[in-house]
Each structure stands twice: as C-alpha cells, then as structure tokens.
N, C-alpha and C positions, 0 to 999 in steps of 0.2 A: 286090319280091324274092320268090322264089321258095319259100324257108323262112318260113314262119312261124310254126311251134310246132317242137318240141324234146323228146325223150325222154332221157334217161341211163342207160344201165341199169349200176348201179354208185354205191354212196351213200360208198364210200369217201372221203377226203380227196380224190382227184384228180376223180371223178366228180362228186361233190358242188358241189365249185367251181366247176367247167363249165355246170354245173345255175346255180347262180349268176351266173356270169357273163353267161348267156343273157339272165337278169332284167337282168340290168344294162343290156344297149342293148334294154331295153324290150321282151321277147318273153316266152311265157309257154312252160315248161317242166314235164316230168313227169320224177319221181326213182323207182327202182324199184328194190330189191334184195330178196335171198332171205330167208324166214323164219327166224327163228335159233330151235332147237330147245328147247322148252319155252316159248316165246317168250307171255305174257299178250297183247301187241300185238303184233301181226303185222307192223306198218307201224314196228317200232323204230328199224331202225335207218335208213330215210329221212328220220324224223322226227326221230329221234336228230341225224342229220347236220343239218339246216336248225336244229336251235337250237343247237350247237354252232357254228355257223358266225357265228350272231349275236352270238355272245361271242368270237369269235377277231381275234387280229390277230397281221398287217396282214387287215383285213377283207376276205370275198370279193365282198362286197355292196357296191354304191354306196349304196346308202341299204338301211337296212332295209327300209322298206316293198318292198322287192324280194322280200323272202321270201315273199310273198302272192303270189307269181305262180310258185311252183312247187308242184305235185300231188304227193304222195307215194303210198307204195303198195308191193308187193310181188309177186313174179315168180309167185303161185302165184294170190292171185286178183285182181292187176289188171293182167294184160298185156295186157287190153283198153284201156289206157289209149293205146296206143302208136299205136290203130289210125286214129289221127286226125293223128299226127304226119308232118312231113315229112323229118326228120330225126330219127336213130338214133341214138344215141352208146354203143358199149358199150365200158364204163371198170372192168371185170371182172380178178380175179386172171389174173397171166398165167402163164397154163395153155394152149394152142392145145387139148386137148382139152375143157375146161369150154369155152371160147370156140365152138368150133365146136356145140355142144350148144345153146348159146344161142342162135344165128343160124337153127338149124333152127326151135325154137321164135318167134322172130318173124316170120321168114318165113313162118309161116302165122296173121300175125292181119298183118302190118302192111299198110297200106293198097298198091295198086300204083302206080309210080314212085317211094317214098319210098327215100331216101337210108339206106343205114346204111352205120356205120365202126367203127374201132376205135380208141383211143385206146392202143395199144400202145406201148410206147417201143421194141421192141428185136424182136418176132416179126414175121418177114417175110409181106408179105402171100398171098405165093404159100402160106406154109404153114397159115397161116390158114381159106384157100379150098378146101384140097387135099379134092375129093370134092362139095365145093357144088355146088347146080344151076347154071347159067347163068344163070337169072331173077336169080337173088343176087347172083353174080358182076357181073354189068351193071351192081347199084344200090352196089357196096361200093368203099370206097376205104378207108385208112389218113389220120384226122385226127389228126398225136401234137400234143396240147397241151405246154405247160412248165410246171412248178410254180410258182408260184401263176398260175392262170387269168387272173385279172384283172389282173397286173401285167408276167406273162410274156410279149412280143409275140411271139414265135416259133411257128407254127402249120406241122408238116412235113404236108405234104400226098401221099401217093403213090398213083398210079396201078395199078388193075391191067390184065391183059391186054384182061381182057373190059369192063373199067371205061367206061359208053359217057361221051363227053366232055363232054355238056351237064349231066350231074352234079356232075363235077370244076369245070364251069365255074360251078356255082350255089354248090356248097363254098368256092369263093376267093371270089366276091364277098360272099356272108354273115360269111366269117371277115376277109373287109379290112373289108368298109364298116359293117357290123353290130357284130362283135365288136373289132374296132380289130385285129387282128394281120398281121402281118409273114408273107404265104404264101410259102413256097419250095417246090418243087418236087424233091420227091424220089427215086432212084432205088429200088426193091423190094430193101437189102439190109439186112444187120444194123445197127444203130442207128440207121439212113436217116443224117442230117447232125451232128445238134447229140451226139447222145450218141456216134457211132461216135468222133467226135473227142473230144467232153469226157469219156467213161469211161476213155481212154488216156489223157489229160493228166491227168485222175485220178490215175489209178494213178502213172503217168511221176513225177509232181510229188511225190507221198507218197514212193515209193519209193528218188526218188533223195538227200530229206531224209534219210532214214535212212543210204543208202550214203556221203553226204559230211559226216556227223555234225551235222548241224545242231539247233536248238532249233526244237520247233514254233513259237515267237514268230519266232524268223530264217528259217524257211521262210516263213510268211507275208507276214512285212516286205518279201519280195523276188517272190514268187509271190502280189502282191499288187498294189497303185497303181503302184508301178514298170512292170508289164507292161503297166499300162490291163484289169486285175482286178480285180472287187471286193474292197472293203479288210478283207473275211472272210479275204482270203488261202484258199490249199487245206486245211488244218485245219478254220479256224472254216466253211468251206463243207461239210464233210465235217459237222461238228456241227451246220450249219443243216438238212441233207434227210434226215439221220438215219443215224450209220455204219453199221446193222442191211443199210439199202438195197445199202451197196456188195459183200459179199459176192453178191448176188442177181442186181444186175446185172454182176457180173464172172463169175457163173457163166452166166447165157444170153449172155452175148458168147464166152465161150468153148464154148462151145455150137453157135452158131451160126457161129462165123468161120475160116475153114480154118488148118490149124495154121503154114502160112507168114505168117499175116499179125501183125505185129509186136508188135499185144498178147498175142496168144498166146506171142511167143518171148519178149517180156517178162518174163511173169506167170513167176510161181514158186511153188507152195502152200507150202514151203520158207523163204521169206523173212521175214525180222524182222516186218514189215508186217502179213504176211496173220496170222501168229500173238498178233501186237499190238491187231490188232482183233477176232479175236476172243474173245481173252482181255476184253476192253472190253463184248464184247457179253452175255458170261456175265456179268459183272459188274455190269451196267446201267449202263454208260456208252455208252445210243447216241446218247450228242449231246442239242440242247437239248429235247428232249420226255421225255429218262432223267433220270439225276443227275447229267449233265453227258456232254462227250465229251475231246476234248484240251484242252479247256478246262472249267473246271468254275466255278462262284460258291461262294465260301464266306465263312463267318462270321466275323470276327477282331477280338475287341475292341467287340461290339457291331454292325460295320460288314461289310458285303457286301467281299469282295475275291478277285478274277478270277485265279485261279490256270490252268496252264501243267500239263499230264504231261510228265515227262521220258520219251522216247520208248525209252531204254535198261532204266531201272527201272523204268517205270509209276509213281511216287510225283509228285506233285501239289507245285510250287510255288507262292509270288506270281508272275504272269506280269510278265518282265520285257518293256522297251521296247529291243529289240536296235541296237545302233548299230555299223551296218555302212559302210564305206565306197560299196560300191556300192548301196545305197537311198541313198545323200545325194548320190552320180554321176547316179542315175538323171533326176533333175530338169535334165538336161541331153540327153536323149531314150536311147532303149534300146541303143544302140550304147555310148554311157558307161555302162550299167550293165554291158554285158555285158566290157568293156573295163579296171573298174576291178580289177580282178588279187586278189580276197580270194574268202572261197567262197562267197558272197552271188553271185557273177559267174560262180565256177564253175558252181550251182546253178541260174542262169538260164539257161545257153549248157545245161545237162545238159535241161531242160525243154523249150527251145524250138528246140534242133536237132533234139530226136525231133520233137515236135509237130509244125512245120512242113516237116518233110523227108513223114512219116506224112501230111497232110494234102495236100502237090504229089502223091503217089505215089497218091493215090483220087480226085484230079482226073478226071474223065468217069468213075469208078465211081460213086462218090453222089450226084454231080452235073457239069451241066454245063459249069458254069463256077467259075471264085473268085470269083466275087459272089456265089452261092449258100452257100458255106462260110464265106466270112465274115459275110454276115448272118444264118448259125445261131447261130454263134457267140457275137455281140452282141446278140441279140434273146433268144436262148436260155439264153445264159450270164452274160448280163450284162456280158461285155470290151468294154472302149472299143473295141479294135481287133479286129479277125479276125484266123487266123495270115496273111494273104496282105498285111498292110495293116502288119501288124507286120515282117513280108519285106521291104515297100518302105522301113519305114523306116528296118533298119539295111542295106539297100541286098543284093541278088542278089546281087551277083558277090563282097560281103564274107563275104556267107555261104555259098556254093559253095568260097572258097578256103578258108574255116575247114573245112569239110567234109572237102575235099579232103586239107589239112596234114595232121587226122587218120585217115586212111586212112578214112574212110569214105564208101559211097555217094553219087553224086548226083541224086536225082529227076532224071529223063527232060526233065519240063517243065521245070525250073531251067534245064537245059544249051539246051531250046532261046531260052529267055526270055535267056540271057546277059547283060549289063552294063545291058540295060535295066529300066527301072520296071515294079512291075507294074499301076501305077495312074498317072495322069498327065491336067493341064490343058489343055487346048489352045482356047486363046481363051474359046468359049463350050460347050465341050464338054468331056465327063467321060467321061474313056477308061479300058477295062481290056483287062487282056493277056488273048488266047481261049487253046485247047485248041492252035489252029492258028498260035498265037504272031506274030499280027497283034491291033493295036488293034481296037476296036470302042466304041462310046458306050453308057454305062451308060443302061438305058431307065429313062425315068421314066413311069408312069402318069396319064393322064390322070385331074385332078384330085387326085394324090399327089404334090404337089413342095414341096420345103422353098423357103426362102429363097435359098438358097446358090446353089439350080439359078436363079432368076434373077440374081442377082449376076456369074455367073463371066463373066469378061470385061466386065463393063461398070462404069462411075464410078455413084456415086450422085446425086442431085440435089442435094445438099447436106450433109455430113456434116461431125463434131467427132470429140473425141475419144473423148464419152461417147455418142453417137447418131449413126444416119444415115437419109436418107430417100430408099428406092428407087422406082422407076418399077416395079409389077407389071405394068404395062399394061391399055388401056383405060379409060387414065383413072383408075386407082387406084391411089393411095401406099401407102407401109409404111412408118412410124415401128420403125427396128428400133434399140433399146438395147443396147450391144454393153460397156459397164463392166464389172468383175470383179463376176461372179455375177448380172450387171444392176443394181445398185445403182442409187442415186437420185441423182445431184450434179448440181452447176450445168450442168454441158455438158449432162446430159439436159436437165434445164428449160430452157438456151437452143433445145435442139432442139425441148421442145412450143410450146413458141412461136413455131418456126418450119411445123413442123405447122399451127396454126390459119392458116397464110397459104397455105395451099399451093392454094387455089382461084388465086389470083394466078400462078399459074403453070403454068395449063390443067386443073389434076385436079379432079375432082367428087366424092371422095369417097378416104375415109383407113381404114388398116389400121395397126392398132399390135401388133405381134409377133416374133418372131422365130424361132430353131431352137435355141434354147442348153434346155437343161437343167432351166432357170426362166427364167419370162417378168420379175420383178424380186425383190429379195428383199427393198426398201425403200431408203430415205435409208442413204444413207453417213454411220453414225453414226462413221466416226471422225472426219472432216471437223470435224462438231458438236461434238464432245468438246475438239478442238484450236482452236476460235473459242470455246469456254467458257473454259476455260482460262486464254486471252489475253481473258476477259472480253470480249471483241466483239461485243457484247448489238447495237447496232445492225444489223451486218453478219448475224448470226444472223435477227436479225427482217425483215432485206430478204428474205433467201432464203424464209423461211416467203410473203410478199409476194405475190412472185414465181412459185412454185410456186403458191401458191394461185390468181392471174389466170393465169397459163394452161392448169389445170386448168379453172378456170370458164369461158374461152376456149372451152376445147375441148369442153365441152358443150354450149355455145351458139353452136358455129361453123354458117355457112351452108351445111355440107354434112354428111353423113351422115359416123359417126365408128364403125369397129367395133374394139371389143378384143379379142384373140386370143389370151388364156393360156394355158399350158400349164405344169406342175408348181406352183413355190409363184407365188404373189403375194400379198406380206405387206406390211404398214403402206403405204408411199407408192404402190408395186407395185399391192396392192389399191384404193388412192385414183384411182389411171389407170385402173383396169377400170372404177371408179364412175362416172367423169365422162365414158364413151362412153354413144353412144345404145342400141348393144345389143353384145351380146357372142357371140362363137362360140368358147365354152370347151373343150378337148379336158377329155375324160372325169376325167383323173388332175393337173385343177386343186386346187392346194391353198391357197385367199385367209383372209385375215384380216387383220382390225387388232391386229396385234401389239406396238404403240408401248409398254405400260406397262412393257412385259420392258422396256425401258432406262430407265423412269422418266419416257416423257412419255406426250402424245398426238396421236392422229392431226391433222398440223396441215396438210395440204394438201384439206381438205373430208370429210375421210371421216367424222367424227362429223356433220358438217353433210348431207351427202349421205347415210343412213341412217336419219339421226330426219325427213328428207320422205317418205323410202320407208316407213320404216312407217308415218305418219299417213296417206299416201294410200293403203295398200294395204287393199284393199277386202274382205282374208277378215281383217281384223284384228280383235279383241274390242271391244266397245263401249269411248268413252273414249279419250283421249291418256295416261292411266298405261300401262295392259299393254305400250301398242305403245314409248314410249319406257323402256321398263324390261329389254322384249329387249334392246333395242339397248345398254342401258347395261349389260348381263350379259354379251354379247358384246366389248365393247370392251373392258370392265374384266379380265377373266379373259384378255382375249389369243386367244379363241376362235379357230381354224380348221379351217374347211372340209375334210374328209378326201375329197374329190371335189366334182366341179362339182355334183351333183345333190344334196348338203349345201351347198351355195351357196346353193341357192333357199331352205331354212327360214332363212338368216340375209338374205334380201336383195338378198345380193350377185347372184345373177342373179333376174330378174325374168320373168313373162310376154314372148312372145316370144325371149328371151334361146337360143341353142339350144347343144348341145352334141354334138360329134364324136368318134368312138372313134376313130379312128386317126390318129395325132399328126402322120402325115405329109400328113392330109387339111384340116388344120385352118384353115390360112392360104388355101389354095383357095376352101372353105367361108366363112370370113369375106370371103375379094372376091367372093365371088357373092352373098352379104348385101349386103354394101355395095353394090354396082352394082344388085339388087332395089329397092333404099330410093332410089335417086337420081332419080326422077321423082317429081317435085309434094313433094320433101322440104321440109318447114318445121322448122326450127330452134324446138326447145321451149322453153315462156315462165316465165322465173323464176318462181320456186313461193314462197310465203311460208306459212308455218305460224301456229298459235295452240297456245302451249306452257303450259304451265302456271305455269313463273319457280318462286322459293326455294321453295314448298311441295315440288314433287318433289326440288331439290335435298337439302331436307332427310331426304325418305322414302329417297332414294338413301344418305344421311351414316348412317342411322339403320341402315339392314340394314348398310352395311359396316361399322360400329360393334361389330355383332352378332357377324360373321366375325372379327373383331381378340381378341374375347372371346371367342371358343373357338378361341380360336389357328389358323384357317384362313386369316388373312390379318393382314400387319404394320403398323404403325402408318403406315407411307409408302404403303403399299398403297391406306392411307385417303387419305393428302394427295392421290395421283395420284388416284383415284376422282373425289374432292372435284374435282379439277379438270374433269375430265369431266363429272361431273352439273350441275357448269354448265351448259356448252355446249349437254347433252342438253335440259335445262328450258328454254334458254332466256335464262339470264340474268335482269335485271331486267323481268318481266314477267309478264301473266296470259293467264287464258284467253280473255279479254274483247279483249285486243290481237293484232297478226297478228306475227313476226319475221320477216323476208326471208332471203334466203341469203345477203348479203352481212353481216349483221349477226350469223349462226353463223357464220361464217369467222373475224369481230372478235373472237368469243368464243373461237373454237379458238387462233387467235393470242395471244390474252392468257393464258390456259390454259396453253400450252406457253412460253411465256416464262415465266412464275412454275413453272417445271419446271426449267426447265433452269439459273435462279439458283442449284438448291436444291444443294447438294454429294451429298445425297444421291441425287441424278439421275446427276449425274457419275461416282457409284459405281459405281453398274448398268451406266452405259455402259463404264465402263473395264473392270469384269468381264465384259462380255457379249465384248468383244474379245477379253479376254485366253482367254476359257476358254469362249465361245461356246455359255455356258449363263447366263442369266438369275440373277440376284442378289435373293435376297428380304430386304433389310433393311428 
C-alpha cells in the first residue's frame, strides 16, 4: 500500500481521532497543531488531545497502546515532522482563508508526490484551491471523515480538476482496506453527500416538530426506529454532536448554496427554532458535553432522572414515553406509519416528503447515482435505510400521487422511474434504478461481498430454522446463524453438528459468519428460564451435552474451521469463536463470557477453552496461578472486549488469529484463510492441563469474599464465582496430575446445573429479559 505514515494537522476532536484511527489499522501518525499563546508547552494541545482521547468514550483507540504510535508536536517548530509522510490530513478550523495559509506552508516542506486533503465537511474544494499552484492542486483531494472516526464508515471522497487519479486511487484503497470505510465518491459541491442531505433533514425534522406542536420525546419517537433512525431520534442527535455545531453549519450551507435551493427557502432566522437554540446556546445547553441540551439528567430524590425541554417554554420536565398511534403502526413497515392518521404520521410524511423529493432533485448533482446517497446516509448517519430505499419501500408511484394530491412538485427522476422499484432482485442479481431510468447491477468489489451477495437466488445446503449452511465456493461452507439477534438454541446446535460433517459432502473447509449486526449474542436464555421452570433439569442438561460435542466437534474436525465475527459475541457466541482453529475478526468485534449477568456459567467450553489458553501461552507469568486468575477475572466480572485487538489481552484471539477493518471485507478474508490452511491441515490434539484442584478454588473464594465485604460484589456473586473457580482449578485435583478437556466440560456442566437449581439464577434470568439489564442480587 502506497500510504504508509500519516500527518493530521489539526488536534481538534475531529483531527485528533483520525490521528487515532490511523493507529488503529496499525500505521503510525503525526499530530500537529498551533501554539496557544502563553502556552509553558508548546506541543499542549497535541498532547492534550491523545490523553484526552485515552479517557473518552466511546473510545477512539482500539487498544491504548495505539497511542504510542502517534508523534505530537506543533506547526511553528515541527512541520518538519510531515516531511516524511505520505499523507496529509488537515482537520483545521473552517475558515478557507486560514486553510489555504496552511497548505502554502506544507507545500514547502512536504515531501514530493505526498497526498494532502482536507477534512472539510461543507467548503467546496474548488474554493479551497482557488490561487494554489498546480504542483498542489495534483496532490489534493477533499477526504470528509464522519464523527466519531473509528466507528463512522462513511469516507466522502472528492476529486478535484487537477486531482491526478492514481492519488485518488491510493486514497480509496487506504481508506477501504486500511481504515475499514465505506468510499463514495463525491461531486465538488456544498456538503458533498451525507451533510448536503443530513443538515436539511436536520433542520426539516426540528422545524417541523415545532410547526406541528409536538414534544421533543414524540418528535423523536417517530423521527426515530420507526424511520430505520437511530433511536437518539433528531433531538437527542442534535444533543449528541453538540447544538453549538448546528448554527455553524447552517451558516456555511447558507453560504455556500444558491438561494433557490430548498434549504435556503426553508430556513427562517425568524422561526421558533433558530431562536430556541440559541437561547440554549447562551444558556449552556449545547447538548451532552454542556448542561444538557433538549434533554438534560437531573437529580430527584437522590436518583438521576432524564428530563425533556418543553420546546414552547424552555422549562425542563420528566421525559415522558410518548404513545403514539403511528410508532406502534410503524412495526408494520413505513407506509403504516405514514398512513396511521395522528400527527406522529403527519410529522413523518412532513420529514420525508421534503427529504426525499430534496435528495431525487440532486440525483447526478452530488452524485451519480442512488447508491451513492443512500450509502452516505447509512454509513454516515447511521439510517438503517437511505432516503432512495425508504422510497422503495413505501413504493414510488404512492409517493408521487401523495405528492401530487397535495399540489406539490414532482422530482424529474420520480416521474421517469414511474410505478417501478427503485431497487429490485432478479435471480442472482442486485439491481438499482440509474440516472437514465434503466436497471443496472449494484457492483460489488472484489473481495467486498457480504453473504447476501452469495445467497441471492440460490438454496442453501442445508438449512433450519435457527441456521443455514451456504456454498461460498471453492470448496468453502459458511455456517451462517440467522435466530433473533443470532441467539444460541437447539436448531443452531443441530446446525454445528451438521457443520462438523460437511467434509461428507465435498467441502475442505468451513466459515462460520454472517451480515447481521452481531455475529451471536449467546444462548437463548429464555428457552432455559422456561425448561427451569417446568424443572426439566434433564432436558436442560442434554442441551449443555450437546452443545458442548459439537463445539468440541468442531475444533477437532478434519478440516480447517474459521470464525468470522463481527459486533458482539457474547457467552455461547464467544464459545463458537473459541472452538475454531483461527479467527478473522472485523475490527469492531465485541466477545466475552457474559454468562454470570444471568447467574450461571459459560457451559458450552468457554471456561474449559481459556484456562488451556492461558497455561499454554507462552508470554504468560511463571506458575498456573496468574494465568488461571485472568481468566477467572475475566469470566467472573462478565468482562468484554471493546474491539478485536482487546480480544488478544483476554485470549480470545490468539497468534495468527488476524483482523479486518472493513466489515464488508471480512467474510472474503476469512475464506482466503481457510482455503490458505487446507493443505497438509492436521486437526489439533486434545490438550490436558495440570491445575492446581481446591487450593486455587479456595484463593478464588477468599478474594470474592473480600469484594462481598466491601460491598463490590453480592453474596450470589459469590455462589456463581464459587462455581467457576471450580472448573477454572480444576476440580478435585493437583499439580502433580494432568485434567483433559473432556473432564473441564464435566466440571462446566455440573457448575451450571447447580446454577440454574438455584431461584436465584432464575431471577437474573427473568430480570435480564424483562429489562435487559443484568440483576445484582
């Protein structure tokens, strides 16, 4: 790859992250911003940012140690830092006059051919350039990141005149394969894609809350999940990026966009809104980094309680839970919502007829197609759907005639797209409507395809209700779990079992993953809860059995086995990652054994599988104490992983083990692993340990003893531990004898059965259902 170091110039929030992020797919980076006047340290506020950065959440780091790979410093005397980079990034106040000041100034240290950009949201790049040499002009592009760096996939990317192409073309590869991001392709105007659209449905969505009298809680209830919006809703989104921001970007949108364009006729300085926020702003209400924003936390009674501004008065209530007709329609897709006649329905059709009409009408001005708009969208903003995807699904031609009834315009491309889809199956192909209002097949990237893109049109090789197993080809399966949220139940386990067979039916090797959301979130504890219950202590104990052989199955099957996580994998979820031979984790893996939040423990190998891994890992501390005392720190506390590269200090990924930034790379990746490993593969040989037996149980009983007595942990906290530090020690045994794996499994099984007797188990589980927060009695 062509980049290999990384400058920032700019230690801001947005700069700073980027700078982090770089660290994070493993490249080293320099942080560089201006001296602050009177300043003892010169280099404060670079350095200011990277330790701020290590205490924030959601973090911008994969692992700390990441911090160690960025350079700080300052624009007066180390611009010499840059002269070695290959990339440029300046993430500077937007000002195009300070900006262009800057560029003069690199442009005479940075090395020749390097890449510089700007991380602009909103100044076009023609204006940017206006007066640059050519030299410059050649090497500069427009990279807009999304806030938060590492979590945001959206990367607009735009061209300029002089922009020569094999730069642009080393920019998308770094920011796909390197930094995991979603490139699209922008055209050189005001907010390129994701902001031209999302600063309008901003404003649109606030604005018309006010005009239809709604409560900030019922604006969001509906301009929220219902839409396929995160569940901030536009309020609590306005409070998450800070209200201070929206005056700023509503002033260079109007700035920049000619006064026919619709947010301009919008906008009102005039309107309730714009004098509500900044009544808010003098106030110190810019949202969650002030003293709140339309929503605030306050004190009552002792207890924190989430209060609501009434948008008429400014006075602050308890936020209520709005119960609307159409949020309780919506669960019947968006056409019910918009349909259900209250003003929850009004407020959605007010939203998404501007949006979507706004967003057909800049079709081939910001880009070239709807596929580029709505992956800004989603990748940018967070929306399940794009407005073009939300169009197909309450259907063109219903929305052209609502249009229509109310006397107003029809986008150009609606009228010629007429009564058809704008998005559509056709066998094995993924069609979308062009500019020219013929189909054309959405392109997939080689080595960027999800599941799905093998699936369509074809049967699986075998499938349930809870699992199926696809043909990726060349000989390599995919175990994909397809349950609500991926859960754990009997159909998946009939499926790993039908996994361990699948050499029996020509394949050489298996891929266990999927495209959902999370790769599993564990056992379907309510199944368990309902076989307690009915006391079905046998049938309970077949399933722990059963899972656990074909969990063991499948680590000792005669062909190569890779897991392919992505988001959480939790208690049995993480048990399936354990028992493959290696794993290709996407970046923003989140595993752990979480079993005690319901009061048992991990009972399909994952304590069994963990205490091998640390006795054989070889950077482990002298002694079988330290190494099984992680592992019982980890299991007992519920510990997880806040990234795949926090995986490695608990284990769960090991040497070899590798990880992918871009999520749609991920499943790719893991069949090019697996197919790498299928010559001269040998299936690995049970592993027996030498445990220590009751003395570490006891040392285990003694420190949670400790925690129960200064009230950090409950007396069941103790029982469940207790049952853990069994398994972990070993059971009845010493240092002197070996355990096999088959006889920690015995221990895990008998462990979680005297759990799940206990009523107190049954608490936690029936709390964790009902209110999907863990119960500490």
């Amino acid at each position: 790859m062509a980049i290999q170091k990384v400058a920032v110039i700019g230690a801001g929030v947005m700069g700073a992250a980027i700078a982090a992020h770089v660290t994070n797919a493993g490249y080293d980076a320099v942080l560089l911003d201006i001296v602050p006047e009177g300043a003892d340290n010169r280099n404060m506020l670079a350095e200011g940012a990277v330790k701020t950065m290590l205490k924030t959440k959601p973090a911008p780091f994969t692992h700390k140690k990441n911090a160690r790979r960025i350079t700080t410093g300052n624009l007066e005397d180390n611009l010499d830092l840059v002269s070695d980079c290959d990339w440029i990034v300046e993430a500077i106040i937007e000002h195009p006059g300070l900006k262009q000041d800057l560029y003069k100034k690199l442009d005479g240290v940075r090395k020749a051919g390097s890449i510089v950009t700007s991380n602009t949201s909103t100044i076009p790049l023609k204006t940017l350039m206006d007066g640059m040499p050519d030299s410059l002009q050649k090497d500069f592009a427009i990279t807009h990141f999304f806030n938060p760096p590492r979590y945001m996939r959206l990367f607009e990317l735009v061209k300029g005149e002089l922009t020569r192409d094999d730069a642009i073309e080393e920019l998308r590869e770094f920011a796909d394969k390197a930094l995991g991001k979603e490139v699209v392709d922008c055209y050189d105007t005001p907010g390129f894609i994701g902001n031209r659209i999302g600063i309008y449905w901003s404003f649109v969505a606030m604005k018309s809350a006010f005009d239809l009298g709604l409560t900030v809680e019922e604006a969001d209830a509906v301009c929220g999940k219902p839409m396929g919006i995160p569940s901030t809703g536009i309020f609590g989104l306005g409070d998450l990026t800070g209200i201070d921001l929206g005056p700023k970007v509503n002033a260079s949108m109007l700035n920049e966009l000619p006064e026919s364009d619709p947010f301009c006729q919008e906008y009102d300085e005039n309107h309730p809104l714009v004098s509500t926020i900044m009544t808010m702003i003098d106030e110190g209400y810019t949202g969650r980094k002030g003293k709140g924003g339309f929503y605030r936390m306050n004190k009552e009674g002792g207890r924190k309680v989430k209060e609501a501004r009434n948008l008429k008065t400014g006075e602050y209530a308890k936020a209520e839970k709005p119960m609307l007709k159409s949020v309780r329609a919506a669960k019947k897709g968006l056409r019910a919502l918009l349909e259900a006649d209250d003003q929850g329905s009004k407020y959605a059709w007010e939203i998404l007829s501007r949006v979507i009409s706004y967003s057909a009408n800049l079709v081939g001005e910001i880009s070239d197609d709807i596929l580029g708009i709505d992956s800004a969208m989603k990748t940018g903003y967070a929306w399940k759907y794009g407005p073009f995807e939300q169009l197909n699904q309450m259907g063109n031609q219903y929305f052209m005639d609502r249009l229509k009834a109310e006397g107003k315009p029809v986008p150009a491309f609606l009228e010629k797209v007429g009564d058809r889809p704008l998005y559509k199956e056709d066998g094995t192909q993924n069609l979308y409507m062009t500019l020219e209002g013929d189909y054309a097949e959405i392109p997939v990237a080689e080595g960027a395809w999800m599941l799905a893109d093998i699936k369509r049109g074809k049967e699986p090789v075998v499938s349930n209700k809870g699992a199926s197993i696809w043909d990726l080809g060349d000989g390599v399966a995919c175990l994909e779990i397809h349950t609500k949220m991926n859960s754990i139940d009997q159909d998946v386990v009939s499926m790993l079992q039908e996994a361990v067979k699948i050499d029996k039916k020509g394949f050489k090797a298996l891929v266990i993953g999927n495209d959902a959301d999370n790769f599993s979130v564990g056992a379907n504890v309510g199944v368990v809860l309902f076989a307690a219950n009915a006391a079905m202590w046998p049938v309970i104990e077949n399933s722990i059995s059963e899972g656990q052989n074909a969990l063991l199955k499948l680590k000792y099957a005669p062909f190569p086995v890779v897991a392919a996580p992505a988001g959480m994998a939790l208690g049995g979820g993480c048990e399936i990652v354990l028992a493959a031979d290696t794993v290709q984790a996407h970046c923003e893996s989140y595993m752990g054994l979480v079993e005690v939040g319901v009061g048992v423990l991990p009972g399909f190998g994952g304590c069994k599988e963990l205490v091998v891994r640390a006795l054989s890992n070889k950077k482990r501390p002298g002694g079988a104490m330290p190494a099984i005392a992680s592992v019982f720190e980890n299991i007992s506390t519920a510990k997880v992983a806040t990234s795949a590269e926090e995986c490695r200090d608990m284990l769960i990924l090991r040497e070899g083990d590798e990880i992918t930034m871009n999520r749609k790379r991920v499943l790719a990746d893991a069949k090019a692993k697996a197919l790498s490993m299928v010559d001269g593969y040998e299936a690995p040989e049970m592993a027996e340990v030498s445990l220590p037996g009751p003395t570490a149980a006891a040392a285990f009983d003694m420190a949670v003893q400790g925690f129960v007595t200064m009230g950090k942990a409950t007396e069941y906290d103790a029982v469940v531990s207790g049952e853990i530090a069994k398994v972990l020690s070993g059971g009845d045994t010493d240092m002197t004898e070996t355990v096999s794996e088959k006889k920690l499994l015995q221990l895990e099984q008998q462990g979680f059965m005297n759990l799940i007797r206990n009523e107190k188990t049954l608490f936690r589980i029936e709390h964790m259902l009902t209110t999907g927060k863990p119960l500490r009695n």
